[in-house]
PDB file of N, CA, C, O and CB in Angstrom:
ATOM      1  N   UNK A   1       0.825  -1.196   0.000  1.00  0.00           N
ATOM      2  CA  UNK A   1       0.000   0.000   0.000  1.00  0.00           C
ATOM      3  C   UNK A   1       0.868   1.260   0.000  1.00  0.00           C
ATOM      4  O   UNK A   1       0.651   2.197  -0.767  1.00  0.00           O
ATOM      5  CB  UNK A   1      -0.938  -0.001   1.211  1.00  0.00           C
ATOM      6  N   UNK A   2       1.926   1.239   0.952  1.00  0.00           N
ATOM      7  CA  UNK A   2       2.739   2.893   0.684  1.00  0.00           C
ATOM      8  C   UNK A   2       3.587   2.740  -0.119  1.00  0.00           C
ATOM      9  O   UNK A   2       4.456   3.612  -0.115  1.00  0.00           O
ATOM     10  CB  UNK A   2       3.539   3.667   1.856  1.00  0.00           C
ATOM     11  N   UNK A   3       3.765   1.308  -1.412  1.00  0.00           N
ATOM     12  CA  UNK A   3       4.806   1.123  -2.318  1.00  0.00           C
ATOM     13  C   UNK A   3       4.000   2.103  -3.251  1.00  0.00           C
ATOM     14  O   UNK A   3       4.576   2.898  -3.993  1.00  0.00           O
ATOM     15  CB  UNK A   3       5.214  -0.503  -2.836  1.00  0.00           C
ATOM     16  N   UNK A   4       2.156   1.956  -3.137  1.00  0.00           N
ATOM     17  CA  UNK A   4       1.398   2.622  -4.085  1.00  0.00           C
ATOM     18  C   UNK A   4       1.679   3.957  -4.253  1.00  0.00           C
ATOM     19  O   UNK A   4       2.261   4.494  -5.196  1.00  0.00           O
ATOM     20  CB  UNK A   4       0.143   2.508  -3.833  1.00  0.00           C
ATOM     21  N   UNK A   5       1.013   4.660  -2.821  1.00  0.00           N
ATOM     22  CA  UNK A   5       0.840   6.129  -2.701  1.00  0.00           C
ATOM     23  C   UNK A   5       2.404   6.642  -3.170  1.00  0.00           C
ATOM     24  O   UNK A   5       2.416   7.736  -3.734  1.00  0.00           O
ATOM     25  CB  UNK A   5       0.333   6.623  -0.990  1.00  0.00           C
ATOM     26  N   UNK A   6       3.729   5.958  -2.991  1.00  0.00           N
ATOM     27  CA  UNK A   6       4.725   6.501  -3.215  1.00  0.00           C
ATOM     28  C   UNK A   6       5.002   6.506  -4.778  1.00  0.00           C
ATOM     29  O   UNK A   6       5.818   7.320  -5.211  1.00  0.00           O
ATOM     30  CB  UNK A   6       5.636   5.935  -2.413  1.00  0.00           C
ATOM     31  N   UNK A   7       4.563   5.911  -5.368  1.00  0.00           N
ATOM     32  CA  UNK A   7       5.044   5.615  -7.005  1.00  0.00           C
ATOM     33  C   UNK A   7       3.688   6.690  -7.217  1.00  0.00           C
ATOM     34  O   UNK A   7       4.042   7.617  -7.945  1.00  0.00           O
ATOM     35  CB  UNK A   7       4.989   3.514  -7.888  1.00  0.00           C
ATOM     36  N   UNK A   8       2.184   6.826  -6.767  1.00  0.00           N
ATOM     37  CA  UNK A   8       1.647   7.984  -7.136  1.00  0.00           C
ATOM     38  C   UNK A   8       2.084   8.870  -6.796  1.00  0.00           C
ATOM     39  O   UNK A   8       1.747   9.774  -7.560  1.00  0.00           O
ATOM     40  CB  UNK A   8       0.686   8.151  -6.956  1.00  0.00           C
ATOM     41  N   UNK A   9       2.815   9.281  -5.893  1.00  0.00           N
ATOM     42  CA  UNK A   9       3.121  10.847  -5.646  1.00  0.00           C
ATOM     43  C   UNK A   9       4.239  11.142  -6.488  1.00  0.00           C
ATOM     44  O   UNK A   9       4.030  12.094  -7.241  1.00  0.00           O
ATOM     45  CB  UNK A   9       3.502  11.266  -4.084  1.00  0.00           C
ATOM     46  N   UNK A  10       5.616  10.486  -6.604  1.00  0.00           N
ATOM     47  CA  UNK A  10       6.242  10.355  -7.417  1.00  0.00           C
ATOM     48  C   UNK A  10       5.662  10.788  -8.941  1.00  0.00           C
ATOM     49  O   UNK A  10       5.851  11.906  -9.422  1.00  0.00           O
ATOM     50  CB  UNK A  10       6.589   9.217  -7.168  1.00  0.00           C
ATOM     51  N   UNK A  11       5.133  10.014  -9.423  1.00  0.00           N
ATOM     52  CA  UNK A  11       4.700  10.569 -10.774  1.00  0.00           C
ATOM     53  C   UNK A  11       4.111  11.664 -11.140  1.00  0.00           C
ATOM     54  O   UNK A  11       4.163  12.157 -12.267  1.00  0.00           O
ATOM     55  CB  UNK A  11       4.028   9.920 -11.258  1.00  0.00           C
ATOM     56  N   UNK A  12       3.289  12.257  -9.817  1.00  0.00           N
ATOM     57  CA  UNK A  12       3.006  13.910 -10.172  1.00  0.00           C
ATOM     58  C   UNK A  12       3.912  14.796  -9.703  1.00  0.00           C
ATOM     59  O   UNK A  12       3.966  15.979 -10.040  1.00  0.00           O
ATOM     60  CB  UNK A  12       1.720  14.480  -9.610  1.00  0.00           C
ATOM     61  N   UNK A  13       4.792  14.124  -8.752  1.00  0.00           N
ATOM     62  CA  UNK A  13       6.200  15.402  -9.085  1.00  0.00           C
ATOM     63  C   UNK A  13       6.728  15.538 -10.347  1.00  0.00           C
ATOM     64  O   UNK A  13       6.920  16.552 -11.017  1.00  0.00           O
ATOM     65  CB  UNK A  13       7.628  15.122  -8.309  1.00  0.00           C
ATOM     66  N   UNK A  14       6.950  14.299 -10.597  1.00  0.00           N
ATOM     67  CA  UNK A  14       7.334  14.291 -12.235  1.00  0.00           C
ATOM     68  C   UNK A  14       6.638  15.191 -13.012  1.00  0.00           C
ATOM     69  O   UNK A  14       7.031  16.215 -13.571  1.00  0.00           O
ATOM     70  CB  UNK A  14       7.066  12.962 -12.943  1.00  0.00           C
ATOM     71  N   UNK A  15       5.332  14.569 -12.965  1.00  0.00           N
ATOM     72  CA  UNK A  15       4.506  15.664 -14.266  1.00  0.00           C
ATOM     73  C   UNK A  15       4.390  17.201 -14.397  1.00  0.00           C
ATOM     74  O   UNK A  15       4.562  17.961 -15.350  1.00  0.00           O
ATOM     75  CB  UNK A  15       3.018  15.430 -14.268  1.00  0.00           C
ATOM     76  N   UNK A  16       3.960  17.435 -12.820  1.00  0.00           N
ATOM     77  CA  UNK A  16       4.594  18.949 -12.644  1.00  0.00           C
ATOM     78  C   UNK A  16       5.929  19.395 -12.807  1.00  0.00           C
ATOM     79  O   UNK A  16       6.108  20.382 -13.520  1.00  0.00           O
ATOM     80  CB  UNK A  16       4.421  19.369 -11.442  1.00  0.00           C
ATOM     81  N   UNK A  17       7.120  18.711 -12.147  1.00  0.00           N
ATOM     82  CA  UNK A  17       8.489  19.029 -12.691  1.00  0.00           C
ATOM     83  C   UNK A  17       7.889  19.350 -14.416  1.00  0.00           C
ATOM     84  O   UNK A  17       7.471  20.442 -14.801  1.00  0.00           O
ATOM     85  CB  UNK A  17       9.810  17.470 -12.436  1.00  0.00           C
ATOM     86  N   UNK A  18       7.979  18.202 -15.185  1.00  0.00           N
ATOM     87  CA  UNK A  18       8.089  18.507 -16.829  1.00  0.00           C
ATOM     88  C   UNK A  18       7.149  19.706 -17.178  1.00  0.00           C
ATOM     89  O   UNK A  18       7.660  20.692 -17.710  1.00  0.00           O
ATOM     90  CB  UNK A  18       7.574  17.109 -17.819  1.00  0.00           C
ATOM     91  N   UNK A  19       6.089  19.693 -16.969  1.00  0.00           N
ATOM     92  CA  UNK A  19       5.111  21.113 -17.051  1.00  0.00           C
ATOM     93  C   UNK A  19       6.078  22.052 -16.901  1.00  0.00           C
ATOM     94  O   UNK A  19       6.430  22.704 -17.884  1.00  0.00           O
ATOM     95  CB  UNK A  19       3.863  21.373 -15.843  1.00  0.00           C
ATOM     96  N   UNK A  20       6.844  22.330 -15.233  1.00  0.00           N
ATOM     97  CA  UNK A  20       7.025  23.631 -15.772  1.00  0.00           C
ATOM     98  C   UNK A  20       8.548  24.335 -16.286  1.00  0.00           C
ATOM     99  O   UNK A  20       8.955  25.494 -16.360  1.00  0.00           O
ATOM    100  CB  UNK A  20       6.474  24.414 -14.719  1.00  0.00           C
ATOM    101  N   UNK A  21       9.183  22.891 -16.613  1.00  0.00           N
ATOM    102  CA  UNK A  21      10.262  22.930 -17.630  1.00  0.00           C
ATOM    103  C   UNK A  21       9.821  23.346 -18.772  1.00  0.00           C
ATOM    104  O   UNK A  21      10.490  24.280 -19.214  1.00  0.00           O
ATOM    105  CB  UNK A  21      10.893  21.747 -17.862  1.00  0.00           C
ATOM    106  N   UNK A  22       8.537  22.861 -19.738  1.00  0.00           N
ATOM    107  CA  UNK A  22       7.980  23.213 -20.602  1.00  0.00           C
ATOM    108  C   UNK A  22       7.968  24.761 -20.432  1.00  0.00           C
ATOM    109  O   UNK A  22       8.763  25.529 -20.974  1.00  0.00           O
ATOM    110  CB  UNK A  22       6.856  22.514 -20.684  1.00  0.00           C
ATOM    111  N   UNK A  23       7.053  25.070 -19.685  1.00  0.00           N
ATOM    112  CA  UNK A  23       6.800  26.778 -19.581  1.00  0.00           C
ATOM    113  C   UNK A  23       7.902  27.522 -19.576  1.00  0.00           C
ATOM    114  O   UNK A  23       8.024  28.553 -20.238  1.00  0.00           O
ATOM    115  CB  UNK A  23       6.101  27.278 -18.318  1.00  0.00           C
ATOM    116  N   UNK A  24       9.096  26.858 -18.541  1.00  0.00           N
ATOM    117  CA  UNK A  24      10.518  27.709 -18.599  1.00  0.00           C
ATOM    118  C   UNK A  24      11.288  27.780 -20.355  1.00  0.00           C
ATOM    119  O   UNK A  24      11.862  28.730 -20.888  1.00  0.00           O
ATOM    120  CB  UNK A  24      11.777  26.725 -17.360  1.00  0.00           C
ATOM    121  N   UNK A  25      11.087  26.775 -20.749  1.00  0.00           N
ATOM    122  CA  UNK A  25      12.038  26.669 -21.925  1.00  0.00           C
ATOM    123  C   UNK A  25      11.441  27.464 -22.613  1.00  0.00           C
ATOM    124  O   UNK A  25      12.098  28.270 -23.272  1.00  0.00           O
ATOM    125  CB  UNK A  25      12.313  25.389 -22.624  1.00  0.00           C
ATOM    126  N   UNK A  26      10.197  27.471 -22.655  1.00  0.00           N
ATOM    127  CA  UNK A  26       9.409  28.251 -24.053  1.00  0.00           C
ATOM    128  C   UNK A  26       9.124  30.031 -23.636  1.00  0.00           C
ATOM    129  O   UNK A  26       8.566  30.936 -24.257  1.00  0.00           O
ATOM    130  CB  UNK A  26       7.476  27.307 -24.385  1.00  0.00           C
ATOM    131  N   UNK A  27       9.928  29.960 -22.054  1.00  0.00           N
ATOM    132  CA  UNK A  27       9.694  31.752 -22.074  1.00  0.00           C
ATOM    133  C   UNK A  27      11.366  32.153 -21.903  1.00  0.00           C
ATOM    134  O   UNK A  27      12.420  31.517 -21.862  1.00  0.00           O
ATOM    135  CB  UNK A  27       8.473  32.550 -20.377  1.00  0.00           C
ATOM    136  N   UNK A  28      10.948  33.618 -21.826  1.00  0.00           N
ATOM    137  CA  UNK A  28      11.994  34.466 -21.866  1.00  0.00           C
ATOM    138  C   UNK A  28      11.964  35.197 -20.084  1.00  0.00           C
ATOM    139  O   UNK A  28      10.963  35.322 -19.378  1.00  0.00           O
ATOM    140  CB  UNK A  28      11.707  35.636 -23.312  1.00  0.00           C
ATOM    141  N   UNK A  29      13.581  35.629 -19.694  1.00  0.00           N
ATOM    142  CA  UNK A  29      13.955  35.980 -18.283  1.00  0.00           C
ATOM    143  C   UNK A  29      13.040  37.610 -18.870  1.00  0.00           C
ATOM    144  O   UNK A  29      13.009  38.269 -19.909  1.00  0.00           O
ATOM    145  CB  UNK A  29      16.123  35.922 -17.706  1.00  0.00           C
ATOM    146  N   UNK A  30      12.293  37.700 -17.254  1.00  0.00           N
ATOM    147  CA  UNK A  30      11.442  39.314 -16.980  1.00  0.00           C
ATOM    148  C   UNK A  30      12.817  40.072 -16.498  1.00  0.00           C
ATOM    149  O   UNK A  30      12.746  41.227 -16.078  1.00  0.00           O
ATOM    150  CB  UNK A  30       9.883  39.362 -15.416  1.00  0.00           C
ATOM    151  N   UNK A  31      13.672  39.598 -16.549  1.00  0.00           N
ATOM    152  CA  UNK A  31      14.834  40.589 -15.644  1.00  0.00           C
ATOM    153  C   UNK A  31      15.513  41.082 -17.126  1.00  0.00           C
ATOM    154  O   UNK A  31      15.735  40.246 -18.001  1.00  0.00           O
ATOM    155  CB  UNK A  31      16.244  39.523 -14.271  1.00  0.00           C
ATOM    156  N   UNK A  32      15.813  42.492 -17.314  1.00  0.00           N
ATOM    157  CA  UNK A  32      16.072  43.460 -18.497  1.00  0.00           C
ATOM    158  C   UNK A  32      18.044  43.542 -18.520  1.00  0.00           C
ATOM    159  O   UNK A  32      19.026  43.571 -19.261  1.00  0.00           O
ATOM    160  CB  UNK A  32      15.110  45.320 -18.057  1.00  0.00           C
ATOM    161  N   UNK A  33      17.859  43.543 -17.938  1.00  0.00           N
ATOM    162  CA  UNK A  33      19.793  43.606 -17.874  1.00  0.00           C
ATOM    163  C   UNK A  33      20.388  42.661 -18.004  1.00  0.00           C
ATOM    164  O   UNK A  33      21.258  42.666 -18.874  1.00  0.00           O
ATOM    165  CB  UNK A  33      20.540  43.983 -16.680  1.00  0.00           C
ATOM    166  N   UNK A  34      20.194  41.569 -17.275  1.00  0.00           N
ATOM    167  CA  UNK A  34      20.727  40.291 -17.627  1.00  0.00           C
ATOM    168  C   UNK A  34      19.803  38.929 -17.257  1.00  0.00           C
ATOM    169  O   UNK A  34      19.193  38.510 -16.273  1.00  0.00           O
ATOM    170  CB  UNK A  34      22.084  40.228 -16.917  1.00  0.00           C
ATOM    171  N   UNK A  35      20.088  38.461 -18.729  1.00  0.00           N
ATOM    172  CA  UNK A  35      19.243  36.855 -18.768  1.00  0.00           C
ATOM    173  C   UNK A  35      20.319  36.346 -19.079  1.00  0.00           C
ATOM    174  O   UNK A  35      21.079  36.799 -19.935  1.00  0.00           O
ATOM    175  CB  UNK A  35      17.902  36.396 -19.880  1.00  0.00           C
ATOM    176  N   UNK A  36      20.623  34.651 -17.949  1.00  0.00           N
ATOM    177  CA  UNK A  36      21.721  34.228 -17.948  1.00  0.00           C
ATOM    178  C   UNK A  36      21.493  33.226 -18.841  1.00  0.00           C
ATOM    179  O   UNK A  36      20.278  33.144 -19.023  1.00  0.00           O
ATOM    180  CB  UNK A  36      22.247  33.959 -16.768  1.00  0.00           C
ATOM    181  N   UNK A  37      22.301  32.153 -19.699  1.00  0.00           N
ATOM    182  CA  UNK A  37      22.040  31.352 -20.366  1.00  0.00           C
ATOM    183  C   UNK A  37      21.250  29.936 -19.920  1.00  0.00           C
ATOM    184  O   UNK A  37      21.118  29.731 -18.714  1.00  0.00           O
ATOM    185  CB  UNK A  37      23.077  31.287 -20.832  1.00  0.00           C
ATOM    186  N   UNK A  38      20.844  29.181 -20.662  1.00  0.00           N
ATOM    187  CA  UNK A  38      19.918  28.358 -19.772  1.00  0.00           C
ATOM    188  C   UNK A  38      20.677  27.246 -20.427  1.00  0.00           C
ATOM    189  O   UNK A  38      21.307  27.259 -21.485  1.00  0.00           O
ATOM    190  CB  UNK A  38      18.090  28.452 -19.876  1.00  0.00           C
ATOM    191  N   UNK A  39      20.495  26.356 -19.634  1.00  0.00           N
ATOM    192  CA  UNK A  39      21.491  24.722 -19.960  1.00  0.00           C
ATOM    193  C   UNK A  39      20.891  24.153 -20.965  1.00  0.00           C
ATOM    194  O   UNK A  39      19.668  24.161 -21.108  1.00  0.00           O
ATOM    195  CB  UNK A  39      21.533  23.404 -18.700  1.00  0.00           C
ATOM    196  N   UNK A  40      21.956  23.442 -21.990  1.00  0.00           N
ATOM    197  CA  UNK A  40      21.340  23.232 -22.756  1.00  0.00           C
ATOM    198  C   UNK A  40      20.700  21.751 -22.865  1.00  0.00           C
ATOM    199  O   UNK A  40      20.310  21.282 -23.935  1.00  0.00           O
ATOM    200  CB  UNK A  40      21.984  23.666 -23.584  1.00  0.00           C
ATOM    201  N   UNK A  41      20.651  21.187 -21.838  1.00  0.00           N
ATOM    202  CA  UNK A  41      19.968  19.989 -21.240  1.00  0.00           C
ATOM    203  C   UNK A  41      18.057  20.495 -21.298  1.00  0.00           C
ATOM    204  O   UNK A  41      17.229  19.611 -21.077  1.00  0.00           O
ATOM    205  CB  UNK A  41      20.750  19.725 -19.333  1.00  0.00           C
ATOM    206  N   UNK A  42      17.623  21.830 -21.583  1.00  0.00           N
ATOM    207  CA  UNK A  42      16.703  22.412 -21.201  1.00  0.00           C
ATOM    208  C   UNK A  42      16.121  22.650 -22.661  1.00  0.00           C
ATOM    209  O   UNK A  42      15.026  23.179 -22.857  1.00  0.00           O
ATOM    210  CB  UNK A  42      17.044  23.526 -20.263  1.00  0.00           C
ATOM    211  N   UNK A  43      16.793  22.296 -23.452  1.00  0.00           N
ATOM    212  CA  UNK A  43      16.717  22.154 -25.269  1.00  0.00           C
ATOM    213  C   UNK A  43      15.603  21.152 -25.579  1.00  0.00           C
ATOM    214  O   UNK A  43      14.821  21.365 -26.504  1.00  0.00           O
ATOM    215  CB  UNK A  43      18.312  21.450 -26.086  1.00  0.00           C
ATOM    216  N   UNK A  44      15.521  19.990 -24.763  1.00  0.00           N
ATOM    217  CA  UNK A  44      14.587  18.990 -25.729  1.00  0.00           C
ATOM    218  C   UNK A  44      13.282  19.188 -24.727  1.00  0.00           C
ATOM    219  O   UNK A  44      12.393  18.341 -24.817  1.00  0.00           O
ATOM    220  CB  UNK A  44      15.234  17.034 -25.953  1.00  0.00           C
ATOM    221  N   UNK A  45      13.094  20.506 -23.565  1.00  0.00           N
ATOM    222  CA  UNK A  45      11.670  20.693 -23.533  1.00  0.00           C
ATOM    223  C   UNK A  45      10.637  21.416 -24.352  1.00  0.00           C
ATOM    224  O   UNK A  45       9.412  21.530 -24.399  1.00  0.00           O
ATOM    225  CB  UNK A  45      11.522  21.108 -22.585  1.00  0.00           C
ATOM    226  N   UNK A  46      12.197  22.048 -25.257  1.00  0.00           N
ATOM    227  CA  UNK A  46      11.141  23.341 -25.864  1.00  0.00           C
ATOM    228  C   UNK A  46      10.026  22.653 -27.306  1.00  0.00           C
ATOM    229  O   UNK A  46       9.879  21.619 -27.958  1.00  0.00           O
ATOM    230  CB  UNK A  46      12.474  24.942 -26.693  1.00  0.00           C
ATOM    231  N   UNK A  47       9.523  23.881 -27.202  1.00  0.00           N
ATOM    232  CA  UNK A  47       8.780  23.235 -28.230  1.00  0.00           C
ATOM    233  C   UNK A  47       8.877  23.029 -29.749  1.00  0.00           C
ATOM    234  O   UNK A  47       9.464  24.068 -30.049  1.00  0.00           O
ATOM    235  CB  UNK A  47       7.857  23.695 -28.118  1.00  0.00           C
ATOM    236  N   UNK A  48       8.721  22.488 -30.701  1.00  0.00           N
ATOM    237  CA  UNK A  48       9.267  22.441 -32.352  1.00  0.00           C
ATOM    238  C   UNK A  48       8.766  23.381 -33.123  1.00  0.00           C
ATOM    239  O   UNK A  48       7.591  23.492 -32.772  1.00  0.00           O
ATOM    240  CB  UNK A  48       8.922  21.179 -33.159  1.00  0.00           C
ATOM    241  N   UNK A  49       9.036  24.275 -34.150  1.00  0.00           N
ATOM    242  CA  UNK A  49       8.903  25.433 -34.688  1.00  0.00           C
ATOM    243  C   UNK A  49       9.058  24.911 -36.267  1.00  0.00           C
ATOM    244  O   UNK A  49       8.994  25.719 -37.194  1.00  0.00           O
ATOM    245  CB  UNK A  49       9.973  26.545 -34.075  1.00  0.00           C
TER     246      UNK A  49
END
Protein backbone atom coordinates (compact mmCIF):
# COMPACT_ATOMS: atom_id res chain seq x y z
CA UNK A 1 0.00 0.00 0.00
CA UNK A 2 2.74 2.89 0.68
CA UNK A 3 4.81 1.12 -2.32
CA UNK A 4 1.40 2.62 -4.08
CA UNK A 5 0.84 6.13 -2.70
CA UNK A 6 4.73 6.50 -3.22
CA UNK A 7 5.04 5.62 -7.01
CA UNK A 8 1.65 7.98 -7.14
CA UNK A 9 3.12 10.85 -5.65
CA UNK A 10 6.24 10.36 -7.42
CA UNK A 11 4.70 10.57 -10.77
CA UNK A 12 3.01 13.91 -10.17
CA UNK A 13 6.20 15.40 -9.09
CA UNK A 14 7.33 14.29 -12.23
CA UNK A 15 4.51 15.66 -14.27
CA UNK A 16 4.59 18.95 -12.64
CA UNK A 17 8.49 19.03 -12.69
CA UNK A 18 8.09 18.51 -16.83
CA UNK A 19 5.11 21.11 -17.05
CA UNK A 20 7.03 23.63 -15.77
CA UNK A 21 10.26 22.93 -17.63
CA UNK A 22 7.98 23.21 -20.60
CA UNK A 23 6.80 26.78 -19.58
CA UNK A 24 10.52 27.71 -18.60
CA UNK A 25 12.04 26.67 -21.92
CA UNK A 26 9.41 28.25 -24.05
CA UNK A 27 9.69 31.75 -22.07
CA UNK A 28 11.99 34.47 -21.87
CA UNK A 29 13.96 35.98 -18.28
CA UNK A 30 11.44 39.31 -16.98
CA UNK A 31 14.83 40.59 -15.64
CA UNK A 32 16.07 43.46 -18.50
CA UNK A 33 19.79 43.61 -17.87
CA UNK A 34 20.73 40.29 -17.63
CA UNK A 35 19.24 36.86 -18.77
CA UNK A 36 21.72 34.23 -17.95
CA UNK A 37 22.04 31.35 -20.37
CA UNK A 38 19.92 28.36 -19.77
CA UNK A 39 21.49 24.72 -19.96
CA UNK A 40 21.34 23.23 -22.76
CA UNK A 41 19.97 19.99 -21.24
CA UNK A 42 16.70 22.41 -21.20
CA UNK A 43 16.72 22.15 -25.27
CA UNK A 44 14.59 18.99 -25.73
CA UNK A 45 11.67 20.69 -23.53
CA UNK A 46 11.14 23.34 -25.86
CA UNK A 47 8.78 23.23 -28.23
CA UNK A 48 9.27 22.44 -32.35
CA UNK A 49 8.90 25.43 -34.69
Amino acid sequence: MKNKVSKSIAKGVVSALNTFLRVDANSTSCCIIYQPKAPKELAKFRRAK
